[in-house]
PDB file of N, H, CA, C and O in Angstrom:
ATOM      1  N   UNK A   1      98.225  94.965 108.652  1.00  0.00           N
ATOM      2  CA  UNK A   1      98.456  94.450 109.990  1.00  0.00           C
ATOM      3  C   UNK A   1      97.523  95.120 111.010  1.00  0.00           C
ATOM      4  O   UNK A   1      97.216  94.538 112.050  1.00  0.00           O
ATOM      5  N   UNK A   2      97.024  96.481 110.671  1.00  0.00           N
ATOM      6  H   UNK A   2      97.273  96.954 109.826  1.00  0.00           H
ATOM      7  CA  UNK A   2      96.529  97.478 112.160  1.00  0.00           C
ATOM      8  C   UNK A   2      94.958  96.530 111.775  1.00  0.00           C
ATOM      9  O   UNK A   2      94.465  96.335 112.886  1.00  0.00           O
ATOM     10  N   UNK A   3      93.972  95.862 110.644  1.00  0.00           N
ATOM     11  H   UNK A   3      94.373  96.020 109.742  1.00  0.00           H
ATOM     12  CA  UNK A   3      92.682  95.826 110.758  1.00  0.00           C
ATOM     13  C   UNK A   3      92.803  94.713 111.486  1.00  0.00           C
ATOM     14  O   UNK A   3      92.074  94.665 112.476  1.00  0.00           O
ATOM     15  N   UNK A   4      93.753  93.489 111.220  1.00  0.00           N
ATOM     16  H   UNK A   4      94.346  93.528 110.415  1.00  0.00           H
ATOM     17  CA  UNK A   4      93.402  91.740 111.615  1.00  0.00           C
ATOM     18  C   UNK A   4      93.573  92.390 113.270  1.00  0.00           C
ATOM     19  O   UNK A   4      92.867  91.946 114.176  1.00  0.00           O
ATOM     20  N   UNK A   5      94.556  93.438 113.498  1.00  0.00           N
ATOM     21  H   UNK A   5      95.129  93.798 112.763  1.00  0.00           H
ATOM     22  CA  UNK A   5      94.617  93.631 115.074  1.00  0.00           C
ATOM     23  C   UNK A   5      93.082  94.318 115.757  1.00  0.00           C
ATOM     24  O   UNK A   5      92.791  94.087 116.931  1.00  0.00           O
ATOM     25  N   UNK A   6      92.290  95.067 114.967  1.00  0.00           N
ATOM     26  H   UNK A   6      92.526  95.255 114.014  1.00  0.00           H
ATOM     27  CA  UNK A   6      91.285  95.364 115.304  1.00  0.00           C
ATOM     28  C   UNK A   6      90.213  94.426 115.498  1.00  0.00           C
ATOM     29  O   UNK A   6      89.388  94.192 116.381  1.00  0.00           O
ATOM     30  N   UNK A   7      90.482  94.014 114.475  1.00  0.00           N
ATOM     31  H   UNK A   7      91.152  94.204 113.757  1.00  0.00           H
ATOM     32  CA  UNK A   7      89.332  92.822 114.995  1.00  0.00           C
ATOM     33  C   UNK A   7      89.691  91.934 115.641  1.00  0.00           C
ATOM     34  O   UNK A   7      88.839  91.113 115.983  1.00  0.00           O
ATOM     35  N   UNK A   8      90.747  91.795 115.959  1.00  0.00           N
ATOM     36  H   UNK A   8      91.439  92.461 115.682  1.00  0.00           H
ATOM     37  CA  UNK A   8      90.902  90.840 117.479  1.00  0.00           C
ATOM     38  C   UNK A   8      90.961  91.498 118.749  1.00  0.00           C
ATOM     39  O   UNK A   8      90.963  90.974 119.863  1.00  0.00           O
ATOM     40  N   UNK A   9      91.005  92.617 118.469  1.00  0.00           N
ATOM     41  H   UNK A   9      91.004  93.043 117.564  1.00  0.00           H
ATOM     42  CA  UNK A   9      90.692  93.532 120.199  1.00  0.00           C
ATOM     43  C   UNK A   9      89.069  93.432 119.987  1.00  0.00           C
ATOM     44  O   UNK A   9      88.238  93.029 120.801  1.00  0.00           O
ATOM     45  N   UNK A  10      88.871  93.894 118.716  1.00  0.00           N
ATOM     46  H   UNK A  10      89.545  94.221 118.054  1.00  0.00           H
ATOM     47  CA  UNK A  10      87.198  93.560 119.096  1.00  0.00           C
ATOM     48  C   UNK A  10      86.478  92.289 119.172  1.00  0.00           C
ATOM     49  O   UNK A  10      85.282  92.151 119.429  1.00  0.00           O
ATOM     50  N   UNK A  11      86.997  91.735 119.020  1.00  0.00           N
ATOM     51  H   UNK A  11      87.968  91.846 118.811  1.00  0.00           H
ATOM     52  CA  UNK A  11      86.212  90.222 119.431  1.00  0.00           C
ATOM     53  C   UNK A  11      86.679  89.445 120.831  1.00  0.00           C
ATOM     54  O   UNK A  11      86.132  88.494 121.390  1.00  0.00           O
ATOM     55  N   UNK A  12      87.891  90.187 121.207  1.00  0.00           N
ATOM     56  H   UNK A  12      88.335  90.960 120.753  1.00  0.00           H
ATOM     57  CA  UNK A  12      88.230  89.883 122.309  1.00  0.00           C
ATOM     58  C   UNK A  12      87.921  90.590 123.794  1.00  0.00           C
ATOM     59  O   UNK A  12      87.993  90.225 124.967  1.00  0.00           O
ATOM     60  N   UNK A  13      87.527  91.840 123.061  1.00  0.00           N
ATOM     61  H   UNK A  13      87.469  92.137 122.108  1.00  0.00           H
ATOM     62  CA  UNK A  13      87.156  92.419 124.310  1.00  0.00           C
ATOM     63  C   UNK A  13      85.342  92.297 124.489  1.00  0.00           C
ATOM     64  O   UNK A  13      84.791  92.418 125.583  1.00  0.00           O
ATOM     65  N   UNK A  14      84.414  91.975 122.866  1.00  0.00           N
ATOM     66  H   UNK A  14      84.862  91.877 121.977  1.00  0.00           H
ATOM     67  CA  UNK A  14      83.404  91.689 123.075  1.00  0.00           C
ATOM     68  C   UNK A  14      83.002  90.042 123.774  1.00  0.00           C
ATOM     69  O   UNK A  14      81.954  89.934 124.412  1.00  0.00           O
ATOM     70  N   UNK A  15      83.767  89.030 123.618  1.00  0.00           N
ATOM     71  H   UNK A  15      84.618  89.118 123.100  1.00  0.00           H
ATOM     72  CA  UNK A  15      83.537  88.047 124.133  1.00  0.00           C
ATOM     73  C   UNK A  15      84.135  88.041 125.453  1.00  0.00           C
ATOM     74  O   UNK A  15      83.409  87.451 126.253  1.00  0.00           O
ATOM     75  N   UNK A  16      85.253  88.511 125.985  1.00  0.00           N
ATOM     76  H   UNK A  16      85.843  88.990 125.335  1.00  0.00           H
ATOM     77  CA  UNK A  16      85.553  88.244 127.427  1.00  0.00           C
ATOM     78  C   UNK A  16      85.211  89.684 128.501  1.00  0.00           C
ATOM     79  O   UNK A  16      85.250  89.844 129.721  1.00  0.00           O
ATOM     80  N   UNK A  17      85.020  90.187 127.841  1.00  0.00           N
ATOM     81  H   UNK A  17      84.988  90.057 126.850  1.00  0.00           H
ATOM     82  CA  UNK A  17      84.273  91.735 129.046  1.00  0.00           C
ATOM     83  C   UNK A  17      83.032  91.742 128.805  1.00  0.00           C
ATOM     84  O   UNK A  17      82.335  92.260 129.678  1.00  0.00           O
ATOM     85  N   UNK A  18      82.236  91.111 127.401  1.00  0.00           N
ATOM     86  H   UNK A  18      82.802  90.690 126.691  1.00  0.00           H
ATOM     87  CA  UNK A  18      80.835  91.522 127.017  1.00  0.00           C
ATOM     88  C   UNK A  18      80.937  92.998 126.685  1.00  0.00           C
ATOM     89  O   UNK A  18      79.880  93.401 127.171  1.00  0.00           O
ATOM     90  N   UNK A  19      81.448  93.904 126.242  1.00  0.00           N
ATOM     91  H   UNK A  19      82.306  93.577 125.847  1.00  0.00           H
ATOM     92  CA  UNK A  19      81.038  95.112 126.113  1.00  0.00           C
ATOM     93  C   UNK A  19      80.920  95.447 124.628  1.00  0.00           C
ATOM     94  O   UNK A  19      81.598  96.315 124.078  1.00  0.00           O
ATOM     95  N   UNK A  20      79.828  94.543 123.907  1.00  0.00           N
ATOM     96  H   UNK A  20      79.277  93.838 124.353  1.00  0.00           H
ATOM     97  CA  UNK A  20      79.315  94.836 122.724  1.00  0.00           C
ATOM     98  C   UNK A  20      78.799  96.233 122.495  1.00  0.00           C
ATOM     99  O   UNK A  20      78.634  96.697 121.366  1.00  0.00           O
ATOM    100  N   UNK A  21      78.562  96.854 123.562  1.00  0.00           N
ATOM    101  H   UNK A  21      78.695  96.477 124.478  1.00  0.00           H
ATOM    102  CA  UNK A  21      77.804  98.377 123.534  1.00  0.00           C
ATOM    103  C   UNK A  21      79.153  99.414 122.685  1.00  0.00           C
ATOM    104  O   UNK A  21      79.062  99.910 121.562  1.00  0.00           O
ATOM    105  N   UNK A  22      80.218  99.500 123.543  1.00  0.00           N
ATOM    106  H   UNK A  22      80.291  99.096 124.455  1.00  0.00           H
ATOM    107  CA  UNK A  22      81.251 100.137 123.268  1.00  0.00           C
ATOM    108  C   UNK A  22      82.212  99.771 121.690  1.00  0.00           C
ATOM    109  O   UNK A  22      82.775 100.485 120.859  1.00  0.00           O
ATOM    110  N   UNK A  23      82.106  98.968 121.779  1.00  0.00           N
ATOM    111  H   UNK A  23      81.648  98.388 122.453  1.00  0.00           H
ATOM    112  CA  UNK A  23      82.971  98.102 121.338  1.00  0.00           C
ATOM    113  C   UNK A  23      83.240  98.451 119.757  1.00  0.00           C
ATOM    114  O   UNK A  23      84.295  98.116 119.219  1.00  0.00           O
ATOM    115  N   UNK A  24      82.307  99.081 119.125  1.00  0.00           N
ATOM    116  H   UNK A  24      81.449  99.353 119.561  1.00  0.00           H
ATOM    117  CA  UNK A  24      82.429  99.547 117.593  1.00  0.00           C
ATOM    118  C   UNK A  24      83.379 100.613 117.425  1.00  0.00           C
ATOM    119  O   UNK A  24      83.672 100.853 116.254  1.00  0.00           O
ATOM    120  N   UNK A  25      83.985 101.379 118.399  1.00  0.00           N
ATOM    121  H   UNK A  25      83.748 101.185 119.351  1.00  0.00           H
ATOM    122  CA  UNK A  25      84.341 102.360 118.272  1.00  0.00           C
ATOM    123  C   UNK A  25      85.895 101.883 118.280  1.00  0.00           C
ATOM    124  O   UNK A  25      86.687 102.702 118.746  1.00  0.00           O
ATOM    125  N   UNK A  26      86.417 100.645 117.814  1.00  0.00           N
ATOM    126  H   UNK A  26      85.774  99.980 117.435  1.00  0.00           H
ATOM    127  CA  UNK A  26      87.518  99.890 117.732  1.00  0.00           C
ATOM    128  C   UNK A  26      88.159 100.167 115.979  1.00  0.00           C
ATOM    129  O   UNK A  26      89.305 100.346 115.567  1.00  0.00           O
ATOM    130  N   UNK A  27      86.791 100.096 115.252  1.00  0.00           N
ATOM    131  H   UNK A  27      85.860  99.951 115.587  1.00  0.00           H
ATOM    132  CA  UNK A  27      86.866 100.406 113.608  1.00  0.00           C
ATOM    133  C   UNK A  27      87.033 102.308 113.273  1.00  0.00           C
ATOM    134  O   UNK A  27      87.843 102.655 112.413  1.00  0.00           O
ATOM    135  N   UNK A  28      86.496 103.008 113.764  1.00  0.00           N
ATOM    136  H   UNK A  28      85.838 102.727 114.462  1.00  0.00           H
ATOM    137  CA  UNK A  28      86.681 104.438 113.575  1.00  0.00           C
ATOM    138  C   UNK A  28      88.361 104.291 113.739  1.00  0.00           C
ATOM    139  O   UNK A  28      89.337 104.542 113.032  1.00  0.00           O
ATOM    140  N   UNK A  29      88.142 103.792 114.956  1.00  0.00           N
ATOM    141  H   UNK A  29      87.349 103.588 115.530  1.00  0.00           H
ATOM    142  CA  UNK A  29      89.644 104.589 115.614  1.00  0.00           C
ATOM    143  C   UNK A  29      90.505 104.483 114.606  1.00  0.00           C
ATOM    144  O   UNK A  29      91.050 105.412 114.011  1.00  0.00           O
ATOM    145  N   UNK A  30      90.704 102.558 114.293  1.00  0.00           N
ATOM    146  H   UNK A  30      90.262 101.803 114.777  1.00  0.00           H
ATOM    147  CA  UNK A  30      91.652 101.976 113.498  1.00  0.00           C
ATOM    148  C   UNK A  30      92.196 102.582 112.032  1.00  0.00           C
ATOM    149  O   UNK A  30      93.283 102.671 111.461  1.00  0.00           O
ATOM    150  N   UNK A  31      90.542 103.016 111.706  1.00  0.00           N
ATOM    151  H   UNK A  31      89.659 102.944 112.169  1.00  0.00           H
ATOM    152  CA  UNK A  31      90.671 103.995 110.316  1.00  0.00           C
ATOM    153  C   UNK A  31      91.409 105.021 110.481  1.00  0.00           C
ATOM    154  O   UNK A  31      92.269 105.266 109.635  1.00  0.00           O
ATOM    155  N   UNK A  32      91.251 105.810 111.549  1.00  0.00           N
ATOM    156  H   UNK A  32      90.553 105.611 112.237  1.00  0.00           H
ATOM    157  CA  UNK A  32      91.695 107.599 111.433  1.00  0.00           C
ATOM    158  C   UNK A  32      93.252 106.553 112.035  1.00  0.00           C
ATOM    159  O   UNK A  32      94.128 107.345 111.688  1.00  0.00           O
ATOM    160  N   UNK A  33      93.840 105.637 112.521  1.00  0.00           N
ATOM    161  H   UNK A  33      93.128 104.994 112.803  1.00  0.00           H
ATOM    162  CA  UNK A  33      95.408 105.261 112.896  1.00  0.00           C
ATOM    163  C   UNK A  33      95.579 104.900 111.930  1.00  0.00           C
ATOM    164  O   UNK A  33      96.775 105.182 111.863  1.00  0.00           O
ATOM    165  N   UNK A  34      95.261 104.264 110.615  1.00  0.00           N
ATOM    166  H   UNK A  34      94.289 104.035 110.670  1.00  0.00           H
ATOM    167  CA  UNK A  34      95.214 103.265 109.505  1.00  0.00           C
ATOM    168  C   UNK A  34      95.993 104.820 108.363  1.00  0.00           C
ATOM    169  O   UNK A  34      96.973 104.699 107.628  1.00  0.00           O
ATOM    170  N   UNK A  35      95.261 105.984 108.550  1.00  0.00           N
ATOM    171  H   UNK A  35      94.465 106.082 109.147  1.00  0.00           H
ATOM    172  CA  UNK A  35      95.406 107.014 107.493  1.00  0.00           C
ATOM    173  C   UNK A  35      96.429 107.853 108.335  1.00  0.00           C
ATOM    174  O   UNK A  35      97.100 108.560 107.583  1.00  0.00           O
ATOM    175  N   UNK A  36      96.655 107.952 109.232  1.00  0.00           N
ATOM    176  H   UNK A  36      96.110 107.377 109.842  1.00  0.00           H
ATOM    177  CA  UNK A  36      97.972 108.680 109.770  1.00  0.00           C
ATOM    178  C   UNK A  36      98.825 107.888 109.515  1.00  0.00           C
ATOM    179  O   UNK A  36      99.691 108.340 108.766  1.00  0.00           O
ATOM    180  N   UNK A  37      98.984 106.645 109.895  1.00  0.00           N
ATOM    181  H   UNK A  37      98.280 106.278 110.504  1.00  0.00           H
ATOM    182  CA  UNK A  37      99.953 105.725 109.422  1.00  0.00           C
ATOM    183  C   UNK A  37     100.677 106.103 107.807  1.00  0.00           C
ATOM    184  O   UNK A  37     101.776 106.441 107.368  1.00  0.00           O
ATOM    185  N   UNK A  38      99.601 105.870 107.397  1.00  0.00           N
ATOM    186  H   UNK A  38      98.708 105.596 107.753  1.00  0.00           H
ATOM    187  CA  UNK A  38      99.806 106.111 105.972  1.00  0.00           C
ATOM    188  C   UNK A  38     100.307 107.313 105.232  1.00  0.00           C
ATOM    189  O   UNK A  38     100.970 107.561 104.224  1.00  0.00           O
ATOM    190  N   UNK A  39      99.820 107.806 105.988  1.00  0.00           N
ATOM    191  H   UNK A  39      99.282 107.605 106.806  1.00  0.00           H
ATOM    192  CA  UNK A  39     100.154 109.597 105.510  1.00  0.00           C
ATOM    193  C   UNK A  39     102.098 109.874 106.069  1.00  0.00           C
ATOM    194  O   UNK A  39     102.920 110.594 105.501  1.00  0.00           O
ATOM    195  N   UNK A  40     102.217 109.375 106.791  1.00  0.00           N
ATOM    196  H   UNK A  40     101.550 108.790 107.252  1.00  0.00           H
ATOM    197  CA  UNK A  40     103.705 109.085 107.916  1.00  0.00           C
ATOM    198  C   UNK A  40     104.506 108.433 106.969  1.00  0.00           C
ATOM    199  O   UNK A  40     105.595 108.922 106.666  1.00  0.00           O
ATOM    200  N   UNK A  41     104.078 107.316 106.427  1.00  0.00           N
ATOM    201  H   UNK A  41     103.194 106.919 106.673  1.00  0.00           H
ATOM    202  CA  UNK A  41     105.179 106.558 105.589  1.00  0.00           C
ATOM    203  C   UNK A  41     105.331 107.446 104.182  1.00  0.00           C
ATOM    204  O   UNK A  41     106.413 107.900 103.812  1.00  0.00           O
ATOM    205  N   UNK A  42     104.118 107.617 103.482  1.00  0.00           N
ATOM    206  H   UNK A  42     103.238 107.248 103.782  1.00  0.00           H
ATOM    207  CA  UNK A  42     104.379 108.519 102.215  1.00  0.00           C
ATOM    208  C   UNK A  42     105.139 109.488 102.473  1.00  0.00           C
ATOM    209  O   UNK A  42     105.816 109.565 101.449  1.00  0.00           O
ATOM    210  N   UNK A  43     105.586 110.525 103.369  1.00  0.00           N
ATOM    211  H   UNK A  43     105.035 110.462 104.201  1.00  0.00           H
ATOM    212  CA  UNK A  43     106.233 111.829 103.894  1.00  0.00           C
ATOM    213  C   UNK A  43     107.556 111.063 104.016  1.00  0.00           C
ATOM    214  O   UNK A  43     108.567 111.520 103.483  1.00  0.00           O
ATOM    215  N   UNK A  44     107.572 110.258 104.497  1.00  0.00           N
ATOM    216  H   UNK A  44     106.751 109.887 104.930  1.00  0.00           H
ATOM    217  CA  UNK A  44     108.767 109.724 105.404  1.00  0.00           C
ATOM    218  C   UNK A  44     109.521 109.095 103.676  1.00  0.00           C
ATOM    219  O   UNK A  44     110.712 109.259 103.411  1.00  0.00           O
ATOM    220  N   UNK A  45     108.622 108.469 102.803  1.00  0.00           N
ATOM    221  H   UNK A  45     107.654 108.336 103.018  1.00  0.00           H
ATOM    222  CA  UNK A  45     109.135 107.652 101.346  1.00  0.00           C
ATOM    223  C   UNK A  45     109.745 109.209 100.746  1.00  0.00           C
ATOM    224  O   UNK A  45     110.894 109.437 100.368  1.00  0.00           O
ATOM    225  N   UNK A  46     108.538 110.204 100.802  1.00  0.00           N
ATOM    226  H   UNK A  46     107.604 110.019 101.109  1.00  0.00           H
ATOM    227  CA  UNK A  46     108.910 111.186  99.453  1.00  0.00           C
ATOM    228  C   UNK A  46     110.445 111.823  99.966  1.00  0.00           C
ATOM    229  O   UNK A  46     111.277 112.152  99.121  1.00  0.00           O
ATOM    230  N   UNK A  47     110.760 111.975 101.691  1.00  0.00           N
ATOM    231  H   UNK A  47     110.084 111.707 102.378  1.00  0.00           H
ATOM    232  CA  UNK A  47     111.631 112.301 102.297  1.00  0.00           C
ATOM    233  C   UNK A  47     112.833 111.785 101.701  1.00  0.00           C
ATOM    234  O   UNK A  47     113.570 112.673 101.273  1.00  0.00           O
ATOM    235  N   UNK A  48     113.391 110.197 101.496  1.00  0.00           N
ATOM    236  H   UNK A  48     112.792 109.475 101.844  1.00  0.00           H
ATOM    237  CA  UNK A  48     114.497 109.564 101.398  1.00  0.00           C
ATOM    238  C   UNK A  48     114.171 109.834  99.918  1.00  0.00           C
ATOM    239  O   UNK A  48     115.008 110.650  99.530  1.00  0.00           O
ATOM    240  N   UNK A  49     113.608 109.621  99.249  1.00  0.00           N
ATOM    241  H   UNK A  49     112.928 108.959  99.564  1.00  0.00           H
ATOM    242  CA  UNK A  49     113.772 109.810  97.707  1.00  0.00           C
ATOM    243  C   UNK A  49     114.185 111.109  97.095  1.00  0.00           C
ATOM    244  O   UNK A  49     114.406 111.136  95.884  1.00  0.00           O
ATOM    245  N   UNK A  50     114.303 112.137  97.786  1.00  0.00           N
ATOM    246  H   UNK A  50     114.123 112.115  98.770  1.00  0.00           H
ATOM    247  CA  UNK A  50     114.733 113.573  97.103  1.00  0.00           C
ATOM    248  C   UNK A  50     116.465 113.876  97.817  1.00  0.00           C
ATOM    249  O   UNK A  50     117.093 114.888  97.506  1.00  0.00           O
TER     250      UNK A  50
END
């Protein structure tokens, strides 16, 4: 769910603001939220299972 949302902030903010300059820094972010995410649910799974 967090990439299809990335790439619609980025295509949305590159077609209606134009700020193609900035605008890559939409995929870093998503990654380093994409692996905290992830890291949150595994802790949170190994949590209820013991």
């Amino acid at each position: 769910m967090l990439w299809p949302l990335a790439t619609a902030i980025f295509l949305f903010t590159g077609f209606v603001y134009g700020r193609w300059d900035v605008n890559w820094a939409v995929f870093p972010i998503a990654g380093i939220l994409s692996g905290m995410f992830s890291n949150v649910y595994h802790i949170l799974k190994r949590k209820n299972v013991s």
